[in-house]
N, C-alpha and C positions, 0 to 999 in steps of 0.2 A: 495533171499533177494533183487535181482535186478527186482521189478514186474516190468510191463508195466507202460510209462512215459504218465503220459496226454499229448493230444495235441490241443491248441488252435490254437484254431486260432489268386531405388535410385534417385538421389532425383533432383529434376525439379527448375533448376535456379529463383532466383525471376521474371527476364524480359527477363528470353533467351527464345532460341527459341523449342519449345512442342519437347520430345521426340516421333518420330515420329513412332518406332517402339519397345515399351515397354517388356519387356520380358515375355513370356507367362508363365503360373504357371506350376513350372514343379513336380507334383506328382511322377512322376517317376522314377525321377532321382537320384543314389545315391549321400549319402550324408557321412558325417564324424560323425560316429557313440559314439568316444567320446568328440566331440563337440557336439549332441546334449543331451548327458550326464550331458555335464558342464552348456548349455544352461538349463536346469530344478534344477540344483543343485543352479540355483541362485535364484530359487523359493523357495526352500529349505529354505534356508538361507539368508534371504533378509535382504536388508538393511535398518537399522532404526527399525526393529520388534525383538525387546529385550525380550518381550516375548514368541514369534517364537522360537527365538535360543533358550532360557531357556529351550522348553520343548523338544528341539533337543539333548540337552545335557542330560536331564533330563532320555529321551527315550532308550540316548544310554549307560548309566549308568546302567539301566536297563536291558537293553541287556545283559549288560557281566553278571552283577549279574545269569542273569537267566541262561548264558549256565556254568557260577561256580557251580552251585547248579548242574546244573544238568549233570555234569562232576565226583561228590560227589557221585552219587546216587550206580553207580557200586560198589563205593569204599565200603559203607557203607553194600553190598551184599555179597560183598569178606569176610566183618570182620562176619556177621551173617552165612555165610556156615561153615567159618572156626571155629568159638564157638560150631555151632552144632556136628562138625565132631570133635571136641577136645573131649579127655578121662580124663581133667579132668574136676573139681568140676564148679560151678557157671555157670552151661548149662543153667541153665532156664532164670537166672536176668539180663545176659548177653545178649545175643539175643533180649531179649523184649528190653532194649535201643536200641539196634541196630538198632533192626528195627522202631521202635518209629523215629530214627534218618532219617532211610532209607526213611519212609511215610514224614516226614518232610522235605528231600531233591525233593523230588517230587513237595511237595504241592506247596515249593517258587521256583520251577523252572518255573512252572506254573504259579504262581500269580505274577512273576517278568515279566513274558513273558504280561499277560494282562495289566499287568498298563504298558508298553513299547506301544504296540497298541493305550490302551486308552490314555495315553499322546498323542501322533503322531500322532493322526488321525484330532485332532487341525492342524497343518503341512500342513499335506498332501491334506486333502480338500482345506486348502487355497493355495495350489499350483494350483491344478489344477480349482479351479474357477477363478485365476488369469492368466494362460495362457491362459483358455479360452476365458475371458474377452479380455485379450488384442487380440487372430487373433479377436474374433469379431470386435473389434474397427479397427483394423487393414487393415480387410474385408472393410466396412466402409469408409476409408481410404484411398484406392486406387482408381483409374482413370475410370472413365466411358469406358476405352479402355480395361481393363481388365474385367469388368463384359461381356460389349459386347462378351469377348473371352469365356466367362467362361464357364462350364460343370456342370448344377446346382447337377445334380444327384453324379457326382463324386468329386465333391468340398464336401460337405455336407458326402460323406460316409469318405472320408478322415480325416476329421475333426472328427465322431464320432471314428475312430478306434484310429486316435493320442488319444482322451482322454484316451480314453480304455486303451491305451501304457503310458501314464504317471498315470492312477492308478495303476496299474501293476510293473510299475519301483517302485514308491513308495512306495509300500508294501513287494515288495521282493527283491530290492538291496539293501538295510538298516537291512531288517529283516530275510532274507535269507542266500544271499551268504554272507553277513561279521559275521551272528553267526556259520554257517558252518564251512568257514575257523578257525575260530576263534576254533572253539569246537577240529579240527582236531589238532591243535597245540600243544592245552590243551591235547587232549591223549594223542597224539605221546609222549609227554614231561612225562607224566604221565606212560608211559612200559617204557620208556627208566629206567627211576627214580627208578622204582618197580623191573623192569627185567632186561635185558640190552640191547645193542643198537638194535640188529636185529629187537627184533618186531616192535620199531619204524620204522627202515626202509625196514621192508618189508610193514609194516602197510601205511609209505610215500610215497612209490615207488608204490604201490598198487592204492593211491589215486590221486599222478600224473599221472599213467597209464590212469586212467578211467577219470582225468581231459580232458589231450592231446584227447585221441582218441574223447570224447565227442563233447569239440570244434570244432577239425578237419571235423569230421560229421555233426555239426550244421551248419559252415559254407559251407560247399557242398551242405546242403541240403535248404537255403534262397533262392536260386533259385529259388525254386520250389513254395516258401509263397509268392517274387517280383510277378509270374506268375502270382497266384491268385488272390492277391490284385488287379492288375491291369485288371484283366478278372472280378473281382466283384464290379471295380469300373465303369470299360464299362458296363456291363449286367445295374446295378443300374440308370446311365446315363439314358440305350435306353428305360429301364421300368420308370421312370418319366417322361423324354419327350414324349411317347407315351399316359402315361396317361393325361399329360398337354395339349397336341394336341389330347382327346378324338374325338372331333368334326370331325375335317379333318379327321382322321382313320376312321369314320364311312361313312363321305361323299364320300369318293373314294372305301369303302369297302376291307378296307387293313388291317383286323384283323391277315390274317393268312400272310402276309406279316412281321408284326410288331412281332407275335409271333416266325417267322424264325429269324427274327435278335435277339430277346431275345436269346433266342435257341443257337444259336453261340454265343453269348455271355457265355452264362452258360457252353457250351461246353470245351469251353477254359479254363473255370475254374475247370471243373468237369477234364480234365485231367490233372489239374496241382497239383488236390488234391490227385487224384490214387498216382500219383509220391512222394507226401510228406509222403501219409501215408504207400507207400511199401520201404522206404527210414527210415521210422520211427523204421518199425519192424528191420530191419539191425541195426540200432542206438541201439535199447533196447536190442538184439541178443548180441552185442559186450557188453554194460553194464553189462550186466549177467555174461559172462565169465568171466571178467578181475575182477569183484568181488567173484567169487566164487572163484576162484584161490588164491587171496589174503585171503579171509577168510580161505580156509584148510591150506594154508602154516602155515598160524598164531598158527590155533587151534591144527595143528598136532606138532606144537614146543611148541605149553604148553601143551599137552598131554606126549611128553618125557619130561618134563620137571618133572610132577608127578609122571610120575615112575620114574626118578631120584632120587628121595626124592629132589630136588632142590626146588620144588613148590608145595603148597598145592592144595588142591581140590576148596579153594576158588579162588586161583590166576586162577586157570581154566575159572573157571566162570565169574572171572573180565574180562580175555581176551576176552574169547564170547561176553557179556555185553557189554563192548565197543565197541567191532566188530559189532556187530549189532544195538546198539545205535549210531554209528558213518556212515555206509553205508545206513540207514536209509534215513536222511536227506541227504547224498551224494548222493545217488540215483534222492531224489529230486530236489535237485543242477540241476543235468544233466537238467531235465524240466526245471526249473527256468531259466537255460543259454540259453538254448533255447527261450524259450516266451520273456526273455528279448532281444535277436536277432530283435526278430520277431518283440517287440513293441517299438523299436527304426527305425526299418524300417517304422512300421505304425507313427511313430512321424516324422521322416524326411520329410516326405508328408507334417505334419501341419506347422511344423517350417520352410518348404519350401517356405508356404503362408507369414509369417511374414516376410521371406528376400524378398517377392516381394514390388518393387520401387514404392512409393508412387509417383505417376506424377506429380503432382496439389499439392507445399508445403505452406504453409504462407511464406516470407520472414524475417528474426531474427528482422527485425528493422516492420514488419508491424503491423499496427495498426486500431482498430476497423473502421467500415466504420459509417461516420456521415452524415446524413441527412439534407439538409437546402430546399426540395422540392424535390428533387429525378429527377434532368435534367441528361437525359442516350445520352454517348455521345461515337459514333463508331470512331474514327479518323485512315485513313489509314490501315485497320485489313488486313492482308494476315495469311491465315491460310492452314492449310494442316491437313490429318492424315497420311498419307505418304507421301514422296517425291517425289514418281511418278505422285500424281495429288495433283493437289493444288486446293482447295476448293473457297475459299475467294482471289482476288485480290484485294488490297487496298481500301479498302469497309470505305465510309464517310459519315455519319448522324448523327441528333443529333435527340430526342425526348426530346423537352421542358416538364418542369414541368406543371402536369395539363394537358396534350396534350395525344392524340391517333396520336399514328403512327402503322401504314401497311405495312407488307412486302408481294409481289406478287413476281413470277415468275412460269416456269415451273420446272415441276420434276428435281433432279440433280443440283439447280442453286445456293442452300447453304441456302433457309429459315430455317430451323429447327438447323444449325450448326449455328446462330447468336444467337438463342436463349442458343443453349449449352454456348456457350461461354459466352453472360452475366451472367449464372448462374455460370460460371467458373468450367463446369466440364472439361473444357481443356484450356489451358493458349494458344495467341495469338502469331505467331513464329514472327512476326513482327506489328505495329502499337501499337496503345492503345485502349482499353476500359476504360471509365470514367463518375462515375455519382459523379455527384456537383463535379467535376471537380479532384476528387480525383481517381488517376489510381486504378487498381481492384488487383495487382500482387501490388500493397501497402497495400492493405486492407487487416481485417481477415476472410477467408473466409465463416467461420461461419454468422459473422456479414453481409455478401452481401447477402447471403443466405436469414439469417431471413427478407430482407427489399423486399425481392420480390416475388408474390405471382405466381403462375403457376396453369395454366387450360390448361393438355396436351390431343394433343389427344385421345390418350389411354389410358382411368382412370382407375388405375390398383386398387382394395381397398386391406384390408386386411382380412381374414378371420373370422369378427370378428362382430359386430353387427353396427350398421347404426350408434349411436350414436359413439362408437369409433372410426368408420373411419372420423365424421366429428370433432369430440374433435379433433385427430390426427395433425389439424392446430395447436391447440395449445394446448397442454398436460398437464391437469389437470383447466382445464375450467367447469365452471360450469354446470350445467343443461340446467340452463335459458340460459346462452349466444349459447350454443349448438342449443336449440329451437330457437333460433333470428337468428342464422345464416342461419338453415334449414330455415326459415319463407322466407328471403332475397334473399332465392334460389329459393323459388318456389317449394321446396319438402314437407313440413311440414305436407299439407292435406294430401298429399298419405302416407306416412311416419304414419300416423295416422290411416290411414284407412289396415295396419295390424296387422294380429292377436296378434303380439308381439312386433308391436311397432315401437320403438326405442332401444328396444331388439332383434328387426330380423337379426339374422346371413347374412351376403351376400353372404356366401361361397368363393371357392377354388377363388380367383383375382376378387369378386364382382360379381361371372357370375349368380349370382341368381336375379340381377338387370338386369334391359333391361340398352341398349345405355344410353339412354337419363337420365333414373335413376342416374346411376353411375356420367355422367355428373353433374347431378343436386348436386350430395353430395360432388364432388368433388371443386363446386365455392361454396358450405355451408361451405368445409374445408379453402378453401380460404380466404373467409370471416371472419372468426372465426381467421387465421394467421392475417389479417388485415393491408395486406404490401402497403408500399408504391409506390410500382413499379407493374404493372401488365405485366402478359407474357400469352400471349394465342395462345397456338403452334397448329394452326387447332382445336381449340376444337371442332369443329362441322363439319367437314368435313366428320365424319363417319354417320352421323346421315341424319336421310330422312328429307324433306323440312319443317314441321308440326314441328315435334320436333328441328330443327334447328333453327325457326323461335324463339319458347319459352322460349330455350338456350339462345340466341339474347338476347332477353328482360332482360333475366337475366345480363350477361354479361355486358351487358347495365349499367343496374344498380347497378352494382359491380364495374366499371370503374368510375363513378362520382368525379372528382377529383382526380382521381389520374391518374400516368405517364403509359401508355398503350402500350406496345408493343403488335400490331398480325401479328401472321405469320399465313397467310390465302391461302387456294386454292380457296374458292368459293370468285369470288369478289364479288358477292352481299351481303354479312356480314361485308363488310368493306368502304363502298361507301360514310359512314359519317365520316373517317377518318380526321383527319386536314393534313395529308400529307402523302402518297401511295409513298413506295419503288417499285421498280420492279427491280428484281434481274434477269440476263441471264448469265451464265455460271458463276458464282462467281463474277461480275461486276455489277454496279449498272448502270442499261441502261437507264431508266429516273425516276423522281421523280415529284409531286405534288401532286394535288388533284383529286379524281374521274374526274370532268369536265374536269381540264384541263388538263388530260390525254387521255381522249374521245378526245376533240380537238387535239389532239399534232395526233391523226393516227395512235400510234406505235404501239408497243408489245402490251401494256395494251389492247387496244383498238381493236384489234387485237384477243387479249385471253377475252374480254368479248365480244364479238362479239361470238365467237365459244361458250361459257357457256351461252349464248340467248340461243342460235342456240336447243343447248341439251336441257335445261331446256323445250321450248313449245314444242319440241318433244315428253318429259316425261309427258307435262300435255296433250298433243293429245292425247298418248297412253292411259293416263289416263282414259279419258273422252270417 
C-alpha cells in the first residue's frame, strides 16, 4: 500500500545620506518557513476581495462535503456484503439500494471534489499573478547598486521555482493535507463508534507513526534539495553569462574552458541529487513498514473479531475499506509534506527578493516635479558608493535653461556618476540636486524621470522589433509619431530599406544592429519620450569617427532648446558647448568654454592636445 512517493523537485531617508553598502540578495539563506506560509496566505485572502473570500469559503465547504461522502462509501459496502451474506429474505431489493447508494457516495465525493478546484482556481491564479506582479515591481524598485550586484541567471531561476512553490502550496495545502487530516479523524471516529477504541488507536497510532517518522526524514533530507538549488542556480548563472558573452568565448577560444565551469556546476548538483534520491528510497523503505504493520494489526483484530461472532463479514471489509482508503492519501501526504518543504524553500528565495531595501524611496510629503524650463542645478554634491572612496567632492554647476553644458575629465573623475545621480538612481550623501529650483529627494521620482531624456553609451534595445524599441519612449504612440521620431534621428531610410521593416527583430540586446544603428533608435526613442532635459552619457564614444560625426548631427538636432547635459570623452563632440566642466578626481578643476579653456593651459587643454595628438595618428595610419 506504501508504493514509491514522487519526487520533485529598507528604506533610504528622504535627504540622508545613500546607504553605502545595500544588502546583497540572499538566495540562500534560510528563512522562517511558517512565515512565508502566512506571507502567501495574505494572497489567499486579501483584503477588500469579497468575492475571493466567497469562493474560499465556498471551496472549503466543499471540501468537507466531499471527504463526508466519501468517508460514507465504505459504510454503504459494509451494509451491501452484509445483505448479501444475510439468510434471510429481501437479498435482491436490498443490495440494489445499497449499492445505488454506494455509486452515489462515489459519484458526489467526486463532483464535491471538482467544483472545490473549480471554485479555487479563481483564488489561486490570482495569488500567484499577484506575487508575481509585485517582486516584478519590486525588482524594478530597487537601486541600481543591486542590479549592478545581481546574478541574472540565478535571480531569474529563483524566481521561476518560487512560482512553481506557490502553485504547489496552493493546490495542496488547502486540498491535501487539511482533507487528509480531516478524512483520518472522520475514520478514526467512525471504528471507534462502530467497534471500539483499539482500532481507532492502533489506526491513530499507526498514522502518527508514519506522520513523525515522515517529517523527521523530510527534514534530514532538505539538505540535500538547499544543495541542489543552489548547484542549479550557479550551473544556470555560468550557462547564461557565457551565452550572453558569446563573443568574448569565441575571441579568446574558451569554449572548452566555459564548458569546465558548466561541468562543476552540474557536478555539484548531480551529487546532491544521488543523495536525495538514495535518501528517498530509505524515506519510502520506512513508509512501507510502519503501514503495513498497522494495516495486519488492524485486519487481523477484525478477522478474530468474525470468528467471534462479535462482527460480520461486512464489518471485515469496512475495516480493510478504510484501511486502504485512508493510507492511500496518507501515503500521498508523506509526498505532499515533502514538496511542500521543498517549495517553501524555493519560495524563501523569491520573498527573499521582496525583503530587499529599496534604496532610492519618494519622501511621504514628495510631490510631482514641475517644469517652468528645466534649469538643472548641482550645488555642493559629495557622493560615494562606499565609504572607502568617495566619488564626488562638493561638485557646483548649474546648466541654464535652453543651455548645453559638458562634463570632461579622465577616466575615474565621476562623469557618468553625475549623470546617475540626476536621474536619481542614487540619492546624494550630501549637497543638493535641483531643477527650477526644486530639490530631486522632494520630488516623485517617477515624475524626474519622465522630464529627462538619456542617450547612454551602451544602447542596450529589447528583443523586440525596431518599431517597439523606438515606441518604448513612449508606450502606446502611434505609428506616425514612431516614423517622425525615426525620420529626426536619421534612421527611417535604412529602417525602410529592410526586408521587414519596422518589423525587424533586433535580437538578444539589439546585437543584430551595428553601433551606430542602435545609437540612431535609441535618440528616435528619445525623441518620441520628448523630455525636457537631455543627458548624453558618451553616446558616441563607442563608435568610429564617420558614424560619430552623423550621431553629432543628430544629437544636434535633438538638443535645439532644450537643457543639455554631456558627459563626453572625445572633446571634439562638445567644443560648441556654452560651458565645459572638467572634472579630476571628483572635483571640478576648471570650467568655461572650449576657447577659454585652450587659453587657461590646464587639464582640458592638456587632454585635447593628447586626442589631436591620437586622432592625426589614426588618419596617417589611415591614409
Amino acid at each position: 500500500m506504501a508504493g514509491q512517493s514522487p519526487e520533485n523537485k529598507k528604506q533610504q531617508q528622504g535627504k540622508g545620506v545613500a546607504n553605502s553598502a545595500a544588502p546583497k540578495p540572499s538566495y540562500e539563506q534560510d528563512g522562517d518557513p511558517w512565515g512565508t506560509l502566512k506571507r502567501l496566505i495574505v494572497h489567499i485572502w486579501p483584503t477588500g476581495r469579497f468575492d475571493l473570500k466567497f469562493l474560499v469559503i465556498a471551496s472549503l465547504t466543499f471540501l468537507v462535503l466531499s471527504k463526508v461522502a466519501n468517508v460514507t462509501v465504505p459504510y454503504f459496502l459494509k451494509l451491501a456484503v452484509d445483505a448479501l451474506d444475510s439468510k434471510a429474505g429481501a437479498i435482491v431489493l436490498v443490495p440494489v439500494g445499497i449499492i445505488l447508494a454506494y455509486g452515489a457516495a462515489r459519484v458526489l465525493s467526486l463532483a464535491f471534489g471538482e467544483l472545490r478546484d473549480a471554485l479555487f482556481a479563481r483564488v489561486g491564479q490570482n495569488a500567484i499573478r499577484k506575487v508575481a506582479l509585485s517582486t516584478f515591481r519590486h525588482l524594478h524598485a530597487l537601486s541600481m547598486r543591486f542590479h549592478l550586484d545581481r546574478q541574472t541567471g540565478g535571480l531569474s531561476r529563483a524566481i521561476e521555482r518560487g512560482t512553481k512553490g506557490i502553485d504547489f502550496l496552493l493546490r495542496f495545502v488547502l486540498f491535501s493535507i487539511f482533507p487528509t487530516l480531516l478524512e483520518i479523524f472522520l475514520v478514526c471516529g467512525i471504528l471507534w463508534t462502530l467497534f471500539d477504541f483499539w482500532y481507532a488507536a492502533v489506526t491513530f497510532t499507526t498514522i502518527v507513526g508514519y506522520i513523525v517518522y515522515t517529517i523527521s526524514v523530510t527534514e534530514w533530507r532538505l539538505k540535500f534539495r538547499r544543495a541542489m538549488n543552489k548547484s542549479d542556480s550557479e550551473a544556470n548563472t555560468k550557462a547564461i553569462d557565457s551565452l550572453l558573452n558569446f563573443e568574448t568565448v569565441k575571441y579568446f577560444n574558451n569554449e572548452e574552458h566555459e564548458a569546465n565551469r558548466f561541468d562543476g556546476a552540474l557536478a555539484g548538483y548531480e551529487k546532491a541529487a544521488i543523495r536525495s534520491n538514495v535518501s528517498l528510497s530509505f524515506l519510502n523503505i520506512g513508509q512501507a513498514a510502519i503501514i503495513s504493520i498497522g494495516v495486519t494489526l488492524v485486519m487481523l483484530m477484525a478477522a478474530y473479531g468474525v470468528k467471534n461472532g462479535t462482527m460480520t463479514l461486512g464489518d471485515f471489509v469496512l475495516v480493510n475499506t478504510y484501511l486502504i482508503q485512508l493510507y492511500m492519501p496518507l501515503n500521498f501526504l508523506g509526498f505532499v509534506y515533502r514538496e511542500i518543504k521543498q517549495s517553501l524553500v524555493d519560495m524563501e528565495f523569491m520573498f527573499n527578493l521582496l525583503d530587499e531595501a529599496t534604496e532610492v524611496v519618494d519622501a511621504p510629503q514628495a510631490k510631482p516635479l514641475v517644469l517652468s524650463g528645466g534649469d538643472v542645478e548641482f550645488e555642493a554634491v559629495e557622493f560615494s558608493y562606499n565609504p572607502e572612496r568617495q566619488i564626488l567632492h562638493g561638485v557646483s554647476f548649474s546648466v541654464p535653461k535652453g543651455t548645453t553644458t559638458a562634463v570632461v575629465g579622465p577616466s575615474g573623475s565621476g562623469k557618468s556618476t553625475i549623470g546617475r545621480l540626476l536621474y536619481r538612481f542614487y540619492d546624494v550623501n550630501a549637497g543638493a540636486i535641483r531643477i527650477d529650483g526644486q530639490d530631486l529627494r522632494d520630488c516623485q521620482q517617477q515624475t524626474v524621470r519622465g522630464q529627462i531624456g538619456i542617450v547612454p553609451q551602451d544602447t542596450v534595445l529589447f528583443n523586440d522589433t525596431i518599431a517597439y524599441n523606438i515606441a518604448y519612449g513612449r508606450p502606446g504612440s502611434s505609428q506616425e509619431k514612431v516614423v517622425e521620431a525615426a525620420k529626426l534621428a536619421q534612421i527611417h531610410d535604412f529602417i525602410l530599406s529592410l526586408p521587414d521593416g519596422y518589423d525587424t527583430v533586433v535580437g538578444e540586446r539589439g546585437l543584430k544592429l551595428s553601433g551606430g544603428e542602435r545609437q540612431r533608435v535609441s535618440i528616435a526613442r528619445t525623441i518620441l519620450k520628448n523630455p525636457e532635459i537631455l543627458l548624453f552619457d558618451e553616446a558616441t564614444s563607442a563608435l568610429d569617427s564617420r558614424t560619430e560625426k552623423e550621431i553629432q548631427r543628430s544629437l544636434a538636432e535633438v538638443s535645439k532648446g532644450r537643457t543639455t547635459l554631456v558627459v563626453a570623452h572625445r572633446l571634439s563632440t562638445i567644443i560648441d558647448s556654452d560651458e565645459i566642466i572638467v572634472l579630476d578626481q571628483g572635483r571640478i578643476a576648471e570650467k568655461g568654454t572650449h576657447d577659454a579653456l585652450l587659453k587657461a593651459n590646464s587639464i582640458y587643454a592638456e587632454m585635447w592636445k593628447r586626442q589631436q595628438e591620437a586622432q592625426a595618428k589614426e588618419e596617417k595610419a589611415a591614409a
